[in-house]
C-alpha positions as protocol buffer text, in pm:
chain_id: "A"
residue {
  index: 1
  type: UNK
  ca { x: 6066 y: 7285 z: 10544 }
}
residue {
  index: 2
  type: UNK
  ca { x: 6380 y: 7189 z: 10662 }
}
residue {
  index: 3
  type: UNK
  ca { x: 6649 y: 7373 z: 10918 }
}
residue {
  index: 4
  type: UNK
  ca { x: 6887 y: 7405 z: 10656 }
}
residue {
  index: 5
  type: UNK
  ca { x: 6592 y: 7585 z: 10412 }
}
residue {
  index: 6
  type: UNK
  ca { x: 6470 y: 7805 z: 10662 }
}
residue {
  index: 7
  type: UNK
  ca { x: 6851 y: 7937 z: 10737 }
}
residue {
  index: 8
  type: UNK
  ca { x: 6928 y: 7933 z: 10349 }
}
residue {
  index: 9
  type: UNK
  ca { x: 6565 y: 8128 z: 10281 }
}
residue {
  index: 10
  type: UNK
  ca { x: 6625 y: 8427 z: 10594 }
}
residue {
  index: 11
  type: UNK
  ca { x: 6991 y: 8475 z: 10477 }
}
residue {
  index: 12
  type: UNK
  ca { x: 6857 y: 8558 z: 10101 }
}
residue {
  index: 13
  type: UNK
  ca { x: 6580 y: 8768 z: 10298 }
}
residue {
  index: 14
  type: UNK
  ca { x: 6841 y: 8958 z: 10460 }
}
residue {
  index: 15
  type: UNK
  ca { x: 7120 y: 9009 z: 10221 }
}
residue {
  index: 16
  type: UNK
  ca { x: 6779 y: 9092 z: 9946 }
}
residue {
  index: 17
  type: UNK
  ca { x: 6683 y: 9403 z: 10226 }
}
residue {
  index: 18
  type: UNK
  ca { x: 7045 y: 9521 z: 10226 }
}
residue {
  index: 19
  type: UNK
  ca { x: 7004 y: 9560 z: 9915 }
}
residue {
  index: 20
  type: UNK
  ca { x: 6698 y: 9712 z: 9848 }
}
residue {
  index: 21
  type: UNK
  ca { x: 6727 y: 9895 z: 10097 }
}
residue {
  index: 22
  type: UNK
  ca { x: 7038 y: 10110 z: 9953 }
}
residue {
  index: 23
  type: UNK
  ca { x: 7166 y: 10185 z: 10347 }
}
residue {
  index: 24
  type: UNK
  ca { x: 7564 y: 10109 z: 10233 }
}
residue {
  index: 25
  type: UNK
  ca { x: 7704 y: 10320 z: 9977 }
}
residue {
  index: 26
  type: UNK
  ca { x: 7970 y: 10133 z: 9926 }
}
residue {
  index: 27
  type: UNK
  ca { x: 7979 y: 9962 z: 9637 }
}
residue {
  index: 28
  type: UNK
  ca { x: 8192 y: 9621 z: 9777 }
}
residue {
  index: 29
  type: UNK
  ca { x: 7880 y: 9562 z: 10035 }
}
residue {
  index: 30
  type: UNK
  ca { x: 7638 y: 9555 z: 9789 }
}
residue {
  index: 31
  type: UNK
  ca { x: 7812 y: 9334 z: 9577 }
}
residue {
  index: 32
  type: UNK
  ca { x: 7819 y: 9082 z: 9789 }
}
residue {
  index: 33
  type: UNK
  ca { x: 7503 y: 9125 z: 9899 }
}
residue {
  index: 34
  type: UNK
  ca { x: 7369 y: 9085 z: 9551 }
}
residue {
  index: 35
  type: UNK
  ca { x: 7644 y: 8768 z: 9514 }
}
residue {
  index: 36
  type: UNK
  ca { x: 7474 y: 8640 z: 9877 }
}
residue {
  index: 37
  type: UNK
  ca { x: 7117 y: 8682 z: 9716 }
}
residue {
  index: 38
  type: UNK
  ca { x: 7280 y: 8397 z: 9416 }
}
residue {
  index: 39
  type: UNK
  ca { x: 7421 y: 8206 z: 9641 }
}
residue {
  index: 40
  type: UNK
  ca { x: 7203 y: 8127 z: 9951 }
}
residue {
  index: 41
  type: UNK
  ca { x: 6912 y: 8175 z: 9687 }
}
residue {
  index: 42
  type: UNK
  ca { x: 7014 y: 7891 z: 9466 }
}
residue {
  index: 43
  type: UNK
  ca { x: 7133 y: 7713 z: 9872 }
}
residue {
  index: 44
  type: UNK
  ca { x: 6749 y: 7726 z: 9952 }
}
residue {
  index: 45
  type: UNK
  ca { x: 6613 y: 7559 z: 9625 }
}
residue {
  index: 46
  type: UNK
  ca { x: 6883 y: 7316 z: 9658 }
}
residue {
  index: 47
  type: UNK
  ca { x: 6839 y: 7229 z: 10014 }
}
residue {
  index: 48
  type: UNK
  ca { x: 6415 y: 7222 z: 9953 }
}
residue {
  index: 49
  type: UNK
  ca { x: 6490 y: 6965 z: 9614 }
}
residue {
  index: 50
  type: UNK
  ca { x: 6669 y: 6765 z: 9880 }
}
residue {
  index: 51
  type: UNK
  ca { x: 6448 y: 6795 z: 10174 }
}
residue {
  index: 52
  type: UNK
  ca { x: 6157 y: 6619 z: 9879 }
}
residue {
  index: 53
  type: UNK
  ca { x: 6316 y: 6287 z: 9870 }
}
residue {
  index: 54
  type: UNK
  ca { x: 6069 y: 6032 z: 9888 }
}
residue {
  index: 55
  type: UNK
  ca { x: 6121 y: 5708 z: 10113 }
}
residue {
  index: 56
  type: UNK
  ca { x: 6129 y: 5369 z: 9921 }
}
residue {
  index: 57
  type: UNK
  ca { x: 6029 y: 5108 z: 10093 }
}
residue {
  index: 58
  type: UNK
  ca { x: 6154 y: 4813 z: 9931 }
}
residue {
  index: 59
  type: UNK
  ca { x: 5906 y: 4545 z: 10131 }
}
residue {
  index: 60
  type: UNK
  ca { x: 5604 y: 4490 z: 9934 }
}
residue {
  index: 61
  type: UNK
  ca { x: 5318 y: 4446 z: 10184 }
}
């Protein structure tokens, strides 16, 4: 796994607990915690679709 998957996958960890959690009441924090889950969620499958790419070599040995 990539750097860039591992930051993407604890930043949906941590915005997910904030929001299971319940410890803001205000509404505007969990909103964008909830938006952050989308976001760095869909980040993390991006950046692990990228991290798969798989090395051509074009000299036939």
């Amino acid at each position: 796994m990539s750097k860039s998957a591992l930051c993407f996958l604890s930043l949906t960890l941590i915005c997910s607990a904030v929001t299971f959690a319940d410890a803001t009441s205000m509404p505007f924090w969990e909103m964008a915690a909830k938006a952050g889950i989308g976001i760095f969620g869909l980040l993390f499958v991006a950046s692990l679709f990228v991290g798969r790419r798989i090395k051509f070599d074009p000299v036939l040995r």
